[in-house]
PAKE-319501 format. One record per residue (C-alpha): x negated, y negated, z; residue in one letter. Coordinates in pm, whole numbers, padded with zeros to 5 digits, always signed. Each point is the difference from the previous one (the first is absolute). Layout:
// residues N
XYZa;...
END
This chain:
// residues 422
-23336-03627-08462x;+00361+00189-00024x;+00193-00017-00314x;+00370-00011+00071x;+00248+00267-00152x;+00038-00069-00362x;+00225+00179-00275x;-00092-00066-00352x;+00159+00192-00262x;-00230+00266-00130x;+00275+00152-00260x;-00167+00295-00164x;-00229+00080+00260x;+00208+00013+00306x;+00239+00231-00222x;-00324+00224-00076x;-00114+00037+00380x;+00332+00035+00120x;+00246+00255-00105x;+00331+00072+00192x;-00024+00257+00244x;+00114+00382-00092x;+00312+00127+00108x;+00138-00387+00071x;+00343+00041-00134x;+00307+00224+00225x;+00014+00210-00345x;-00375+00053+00029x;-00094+00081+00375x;+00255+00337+00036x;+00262-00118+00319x;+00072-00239+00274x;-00261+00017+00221x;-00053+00174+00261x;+00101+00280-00248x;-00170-00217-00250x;-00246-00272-00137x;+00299-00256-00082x;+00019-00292+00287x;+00360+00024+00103x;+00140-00344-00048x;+00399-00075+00080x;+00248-00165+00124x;+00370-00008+00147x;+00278+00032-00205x;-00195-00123-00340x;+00078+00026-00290x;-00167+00370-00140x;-00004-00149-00434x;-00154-00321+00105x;-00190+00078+00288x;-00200+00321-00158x;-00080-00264-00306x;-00168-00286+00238x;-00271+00221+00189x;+00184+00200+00185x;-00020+00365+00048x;+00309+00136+00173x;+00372-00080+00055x;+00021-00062+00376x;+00267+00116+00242x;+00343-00170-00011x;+00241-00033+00250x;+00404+00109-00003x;+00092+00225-00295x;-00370+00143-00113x;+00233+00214-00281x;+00036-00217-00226x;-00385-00173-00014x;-00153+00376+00051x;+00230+00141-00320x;-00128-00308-00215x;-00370+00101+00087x;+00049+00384-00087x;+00107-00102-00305x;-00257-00210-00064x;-00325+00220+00191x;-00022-00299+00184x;-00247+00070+00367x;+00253-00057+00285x;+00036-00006+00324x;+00323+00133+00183x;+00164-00022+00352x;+00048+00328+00185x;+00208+00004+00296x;+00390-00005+00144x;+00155-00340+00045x;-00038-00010+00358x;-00146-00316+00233x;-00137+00037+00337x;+00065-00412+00080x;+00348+00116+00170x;+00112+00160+00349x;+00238+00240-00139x;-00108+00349+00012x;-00155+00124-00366x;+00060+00378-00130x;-00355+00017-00094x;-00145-00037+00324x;+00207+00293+00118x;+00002+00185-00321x;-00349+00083-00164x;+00180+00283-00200x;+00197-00255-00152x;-00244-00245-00100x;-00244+00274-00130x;+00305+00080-00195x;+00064-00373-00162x;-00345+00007-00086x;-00033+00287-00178x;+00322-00071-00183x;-00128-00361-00132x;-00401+00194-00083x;+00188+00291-00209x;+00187-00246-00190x;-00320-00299-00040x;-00326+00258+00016x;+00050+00170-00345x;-00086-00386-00155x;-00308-00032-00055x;-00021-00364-00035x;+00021-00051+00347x;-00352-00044+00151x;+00097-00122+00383x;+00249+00069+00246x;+00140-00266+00187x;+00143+00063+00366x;+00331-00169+00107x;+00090-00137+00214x;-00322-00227+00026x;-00172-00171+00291x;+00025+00316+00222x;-00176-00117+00377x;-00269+00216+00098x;+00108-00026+00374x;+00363+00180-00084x;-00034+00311-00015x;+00330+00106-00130x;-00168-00219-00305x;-00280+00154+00005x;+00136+00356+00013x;+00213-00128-00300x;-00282-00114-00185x;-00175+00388+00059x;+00323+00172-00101x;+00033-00237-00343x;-00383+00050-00097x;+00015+00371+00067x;+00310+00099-00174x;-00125-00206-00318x;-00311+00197+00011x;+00173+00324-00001x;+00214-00084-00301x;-00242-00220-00209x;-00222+00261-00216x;-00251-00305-00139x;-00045-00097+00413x;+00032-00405-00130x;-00120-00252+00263x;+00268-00093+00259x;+00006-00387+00086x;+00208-00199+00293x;+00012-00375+00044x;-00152-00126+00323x;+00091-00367+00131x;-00255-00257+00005x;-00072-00031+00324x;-00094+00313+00034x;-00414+00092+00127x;-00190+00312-00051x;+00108+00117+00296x;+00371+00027-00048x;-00071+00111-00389x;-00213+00277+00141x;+00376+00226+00051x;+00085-00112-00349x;-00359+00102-00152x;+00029+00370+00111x;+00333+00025-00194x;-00053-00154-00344x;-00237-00042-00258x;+00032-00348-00109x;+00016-00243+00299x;+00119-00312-00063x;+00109-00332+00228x;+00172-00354-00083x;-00295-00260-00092x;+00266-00237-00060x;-00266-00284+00024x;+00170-00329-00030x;+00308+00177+00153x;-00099+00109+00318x;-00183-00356+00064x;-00324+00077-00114x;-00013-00252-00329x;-00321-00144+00123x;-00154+00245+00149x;-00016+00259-00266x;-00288+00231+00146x;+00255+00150+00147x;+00056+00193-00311x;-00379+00186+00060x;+00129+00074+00417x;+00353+00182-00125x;-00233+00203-00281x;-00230+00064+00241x;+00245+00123+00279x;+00144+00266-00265x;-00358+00118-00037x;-00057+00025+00374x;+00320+00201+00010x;-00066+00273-00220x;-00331+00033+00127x;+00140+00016+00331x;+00231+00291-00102x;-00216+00176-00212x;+00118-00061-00341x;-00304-00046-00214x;+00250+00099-00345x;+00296-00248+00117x;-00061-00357-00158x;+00078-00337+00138x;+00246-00205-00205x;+00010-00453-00040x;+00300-00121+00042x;+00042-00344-00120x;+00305-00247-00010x;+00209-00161-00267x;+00301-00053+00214x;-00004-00389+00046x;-00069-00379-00121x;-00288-00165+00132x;+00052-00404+00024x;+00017-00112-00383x;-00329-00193+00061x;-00175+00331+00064x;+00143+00168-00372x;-00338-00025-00084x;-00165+00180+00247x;+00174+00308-00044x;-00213+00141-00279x;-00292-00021+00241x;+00160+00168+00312x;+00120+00302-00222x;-00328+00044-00164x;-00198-00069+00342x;+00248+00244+00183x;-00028+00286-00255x;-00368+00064-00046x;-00055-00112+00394x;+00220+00294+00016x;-00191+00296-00194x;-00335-00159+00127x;+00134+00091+00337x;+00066+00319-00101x;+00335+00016-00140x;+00035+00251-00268x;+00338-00113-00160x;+00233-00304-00009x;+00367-00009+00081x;+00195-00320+00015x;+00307-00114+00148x;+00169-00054-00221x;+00059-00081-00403x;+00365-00063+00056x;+00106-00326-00068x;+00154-00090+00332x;+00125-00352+00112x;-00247-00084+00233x;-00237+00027-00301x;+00206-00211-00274x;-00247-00248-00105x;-00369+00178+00069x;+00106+00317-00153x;-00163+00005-00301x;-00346-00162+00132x;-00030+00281+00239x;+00080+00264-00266x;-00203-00122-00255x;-00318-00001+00261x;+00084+00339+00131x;+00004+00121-00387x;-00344-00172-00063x;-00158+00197+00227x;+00186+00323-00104x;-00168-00028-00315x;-00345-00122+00147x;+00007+00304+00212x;+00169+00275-00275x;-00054-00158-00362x;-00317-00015-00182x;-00183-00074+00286x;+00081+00259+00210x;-00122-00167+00302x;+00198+00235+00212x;-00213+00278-00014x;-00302-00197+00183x;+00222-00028+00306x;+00102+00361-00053x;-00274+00169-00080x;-00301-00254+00064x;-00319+00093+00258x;+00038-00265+00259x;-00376-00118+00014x;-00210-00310+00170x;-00243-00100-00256x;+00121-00313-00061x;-00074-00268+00279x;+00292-00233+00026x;-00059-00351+00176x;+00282-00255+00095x;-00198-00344-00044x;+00333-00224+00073x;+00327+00060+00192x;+00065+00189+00310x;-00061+00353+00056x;+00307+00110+00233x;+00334-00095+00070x;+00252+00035+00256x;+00319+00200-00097x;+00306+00010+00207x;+00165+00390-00011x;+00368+00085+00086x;+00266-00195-00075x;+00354+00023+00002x;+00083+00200-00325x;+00189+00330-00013x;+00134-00087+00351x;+00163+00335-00034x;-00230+00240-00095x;-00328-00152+00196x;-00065+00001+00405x;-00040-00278+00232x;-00415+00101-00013x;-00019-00031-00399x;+00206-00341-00001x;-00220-00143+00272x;-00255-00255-00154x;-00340+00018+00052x;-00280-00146-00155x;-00303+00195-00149x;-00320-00134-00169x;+00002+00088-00397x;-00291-00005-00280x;+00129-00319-00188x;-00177+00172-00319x;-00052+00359-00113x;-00252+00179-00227x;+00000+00323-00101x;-00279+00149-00251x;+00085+00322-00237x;-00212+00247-00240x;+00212+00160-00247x;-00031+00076-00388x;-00409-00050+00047x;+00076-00379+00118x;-00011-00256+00266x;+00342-00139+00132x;+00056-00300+00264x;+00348-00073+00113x;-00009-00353+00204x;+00319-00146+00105x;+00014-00325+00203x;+00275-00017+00234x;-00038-00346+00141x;+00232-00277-00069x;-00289-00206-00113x;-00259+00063-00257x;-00341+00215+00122x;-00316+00071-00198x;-00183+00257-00046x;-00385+00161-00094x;-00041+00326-00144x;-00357+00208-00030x;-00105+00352-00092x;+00144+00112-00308x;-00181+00221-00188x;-00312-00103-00206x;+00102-00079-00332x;+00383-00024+00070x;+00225-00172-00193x;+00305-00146+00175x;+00340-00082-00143x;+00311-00080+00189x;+00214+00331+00002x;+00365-00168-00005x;-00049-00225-00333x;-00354+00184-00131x;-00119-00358-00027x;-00397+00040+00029x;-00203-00153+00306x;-00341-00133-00040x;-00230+00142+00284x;-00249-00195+00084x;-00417+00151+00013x;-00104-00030+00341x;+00253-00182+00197x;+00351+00089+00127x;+00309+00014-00179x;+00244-00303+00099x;+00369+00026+00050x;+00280-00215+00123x;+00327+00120+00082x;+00285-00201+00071x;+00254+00026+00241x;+00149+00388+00006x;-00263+00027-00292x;-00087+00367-00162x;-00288+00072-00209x;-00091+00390-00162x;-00334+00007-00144x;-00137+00284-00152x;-00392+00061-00040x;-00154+00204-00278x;-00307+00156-00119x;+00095+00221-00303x;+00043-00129-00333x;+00313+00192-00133x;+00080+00080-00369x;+00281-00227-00128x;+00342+00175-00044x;+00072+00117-00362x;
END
């Protein structure tokens, strides 16, 4: 007979077995990775004072005037990131300077990295203007010329990063991966139509991987790039918590080895959800870089298969439409063409790291699914890793979980009895 998951308080003893992981704070783990241990975590045009208080771990990239925003983190030794590149756009049919002039955009480049590379605060580069297609090559010539000439003239050699549309695959990221360190593209979920079918989160993750393998970039790191851009329907307020935490560890179980999000302005189109998608975002900030340091399992976990995972109610695929008509502009007829492909509805990914077990299982279904777990180690204690509540295992018979509807659950299994902090 199966016991179902239960999560009695155990107080002293949960706090005895299970100590925060080392190095879980940005102060503690020495950098941004991937020139660090310290999850990057961002957004657009935030706020740096609040923002670095709530979980997060860098002032992202704003857009306009960076002067101003960039001065205010020197002063402060807030981590930043900062644009690089001329204001130019390649959306026009006039003829542009740069494409006949690679003297002269070598030379704007190196102006704006002698006057921004001496500040040390800065930990990415971000490449202007953004969305460059793969199948221009006057864009993609630009985007060689901009990566190269910030290479010469940045000493520390910081990661380079460039905003891909969502629509974009691994093969037309490929171009983009051989350029830049940190590739990134829109996973503007609920946006780009995909509210309800939110494994589509794990297939843009997953293309970014494909890419860089495909170009041979095993130190460049794939970015998730969630939304807070736009209301849902007031009835679905309260479903917003769960899509942000369902879409950001969905994320770095797929691979993703930072978070940016677009964006922590507080735009129009945003007035009354604001602050519920903020507040989410921020929990799991903290989850993933506060005392819990859960960050460092999906950055420096052993992917493993010990545990056997068993879905015992819901479905086990999905369909999910691709393309779309978003960034009209910057995407071709191919990448806006919809399609349907046959997702995982449910994802589970198993870790080893600090001498313990880790399962991350995130249900993506718009209905609830359950779940059966087997194989931890003999003896294990289990506790849930996001509120260290304690789980009761039970002797002989699987582990029972239910997850509801875009549903997340961390678990961490241990073995080792640990001293108890002084």
């Amino acid at each position: 007979m199966t016991k179902r998951l239960t999560c009695p308080m155990l107080g002293a003893l949960a706090l005895l077995l299970f100590q925060p992981l080392e190095n879980a704070s940005a102060a503690e783990a020495g950098g941004i990775y991937p020139r660090g241990k310290t999850l990057p975590f961002l957004g657009y045009s935030g706020d740096p004072a609040r923002d670095l208080t709530n979980g997060f771990t860098v002032a992202g990239p704003v857009y306009g005037d960076q002067l101003p925003y960039l001065r205010r983190c020197f002063s402060n030794g807030w981590p930043v990131v900062a644009h690089v590149g001329p204001h130019i756009t390649f959306n026009d049919k006039s003829p542009d300077k740069y494409k006949l002039n690679v003297a002269a955009l070598r030379a704007e480049v190196e102006k704006q990295m002698q006057e921004l590379a001496p500040h040390k605060e800065i930990v990415w580069w971000a490449v202007t203007p953004e969305e460059l297609r793969p199948w221009r090559k006057d864009e993609m010539n630009y985007l060689e010329v901009v990566t190269a000439a910030i290479r010469a003239h940045d000493p520390l050699q910081r990661p380079i990063y460039l905003y891909n549309p969502n629509n974009r695959d691994a093969k037309t990221l490929e171009p983009i991966a051989r350029q830049v360190d940190v590739l990134g593209k829109g996973c503007y979920v609920n946006s780009s139509g995909k509210k309800r079918d939110r494994s589509w989160v794990r297939w843009s993750v997953e293309q970014e991987v494909a890419a860089l393998g495909a170009a041979g970039r095993p130190g460049a790191i794939p970015l998730l790039m969630p939304e807070l851009c736009k209301d849902p329907e007031p009835s679905e307020d309260l479903e917003i918590r769960a899509w942000v935490r369902h879409d950001i560890y969905l994320g770095l179980a797929s691979g993703a080895k930072g978070v940016l999000i677009w964006s922590l302005f507080k735009r129009k189109e945003v007035k009354h959800s604001w602050q519920l998608w903020y507040d989410a975002y921020a929990e799991c900030a903290r989850e993933l870089n506060g005392r819990r340091g859960l960050a460092q399992v999906f950055l420096c976990g052993e992917r493993r298969a010990n545990l056997k995972i068993t879905q015992t109610r819901g479905g086990d695929a999905a369909s999910l439409t691709l393309g779309g008509g978003i960034e009209t502009n910057t995407t071709s007829a191919v990448e806006q063409a919809r399609r349907e492909i046959k997702m995982p509805s449910w994802t589970a990914v198993e870790y080893c790291h600090a001498g313990d077990n880790w399962l991350c299982l995130v249900n993506s279904a718009n209905s609830p699914a359950a779940f059966t777990v087997r194989g931890w180690p003999t003896g294990a204690r289990a506790q849930n890793a996001c509120d260290d509540v304690a789980i009761e295992l039970p002797a002989g018979a699987p582990l029972q979980l239910e997850l509801p509807a875009y549903g997340v659950t961390m678990l961490r299994f241990s073995t080792a009895v640990r001293e108890k902090s002084k």
